[in-house]
C-alpha positions as MATLAB code, in Angstrom:
seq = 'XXXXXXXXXXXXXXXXXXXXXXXXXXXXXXXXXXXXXXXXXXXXXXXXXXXXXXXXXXXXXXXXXXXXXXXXXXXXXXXXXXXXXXX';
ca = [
     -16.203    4.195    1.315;
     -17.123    4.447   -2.533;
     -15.749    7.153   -4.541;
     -17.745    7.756   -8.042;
     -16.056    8.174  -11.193;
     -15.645   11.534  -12.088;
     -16.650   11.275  -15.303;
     -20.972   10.496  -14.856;
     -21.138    8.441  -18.323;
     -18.335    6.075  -16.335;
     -20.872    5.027  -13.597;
     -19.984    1.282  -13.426;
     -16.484    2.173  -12.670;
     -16.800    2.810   -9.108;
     -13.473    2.760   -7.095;
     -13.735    1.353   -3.735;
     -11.057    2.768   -0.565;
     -10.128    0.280    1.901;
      -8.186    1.331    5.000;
      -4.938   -1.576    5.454;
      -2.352   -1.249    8.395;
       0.852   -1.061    6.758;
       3.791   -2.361    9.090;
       7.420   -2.444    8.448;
      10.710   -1.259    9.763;
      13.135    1.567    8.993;
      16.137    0.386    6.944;
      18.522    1.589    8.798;
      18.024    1.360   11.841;
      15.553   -1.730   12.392;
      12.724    0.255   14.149;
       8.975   -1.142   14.089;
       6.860    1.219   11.767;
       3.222    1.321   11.198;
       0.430    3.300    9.926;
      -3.158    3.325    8.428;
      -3.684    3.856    5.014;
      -6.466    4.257    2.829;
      -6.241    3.349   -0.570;
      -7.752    1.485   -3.939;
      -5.462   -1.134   -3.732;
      -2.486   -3.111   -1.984;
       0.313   -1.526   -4.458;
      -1.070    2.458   -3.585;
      -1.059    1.259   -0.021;
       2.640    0.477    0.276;
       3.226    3.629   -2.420;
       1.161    6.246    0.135;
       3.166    4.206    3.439;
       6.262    4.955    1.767;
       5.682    8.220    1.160;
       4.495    9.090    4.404;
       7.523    7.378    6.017;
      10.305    9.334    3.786;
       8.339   12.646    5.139;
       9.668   11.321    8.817;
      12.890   10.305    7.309;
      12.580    6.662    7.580;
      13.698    4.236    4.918;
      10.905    2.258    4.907;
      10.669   -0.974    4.390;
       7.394   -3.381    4.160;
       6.870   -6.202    6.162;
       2.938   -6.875    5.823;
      -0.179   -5.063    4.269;
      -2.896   -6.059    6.063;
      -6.538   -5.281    4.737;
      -9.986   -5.847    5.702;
     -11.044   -8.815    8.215;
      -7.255   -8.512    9.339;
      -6.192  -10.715    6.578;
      -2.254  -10.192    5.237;
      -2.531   -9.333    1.760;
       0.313  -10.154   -1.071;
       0.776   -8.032   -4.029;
      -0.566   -8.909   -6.745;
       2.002  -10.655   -9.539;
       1.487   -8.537  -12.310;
       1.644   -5.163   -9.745;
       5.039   -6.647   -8.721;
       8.162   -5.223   -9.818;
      10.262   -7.145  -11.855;
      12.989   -9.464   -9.539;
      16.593   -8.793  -10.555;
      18.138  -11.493  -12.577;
      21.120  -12.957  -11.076;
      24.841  -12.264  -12.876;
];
């Protein structure tokens, strides 16, 4: 699925939605978690799982984004947050 630009001058930026399988577990308590999501992009994936996931009260956390052709994707570095520096 394409979704145009809303703005009609912007017509090369065309955003396309890809549908990944989010999987993970619940923090505490270890129990398998998966949905679909559709999104731009690997980071809005894991943003929208989350979200859906606190609405059921689960602490999610994400073990593999897996996109089209059921390849496991990896965040891209500069969409990474920061690591903590050790002490």
């Amino acid at each position: 699925m394409v979704a145009q630009a809303a703005d009609p001058g912007d017509r090369d930026r065309e955003v396309s939605t890809v549908i990944y399988l989010i999987v993970g577990v619940d923090r505490s308590t270890f129990a398998p978690w998966h949905r679909n999501v559709a999104a731009c992009d690997v980071t809005s994936a894991k943003r929208i799982a989350a979200q859906r996931a606190a609405e059921q009260r689960i602490d999610l956390v994400v073990a593999a984004v897996i996109g089209p052709y059921s390849s496991v994707l990896d965040e891209p570095a500069h969409e990474r947050p920061a690591a903590p520096k050790a002490a």
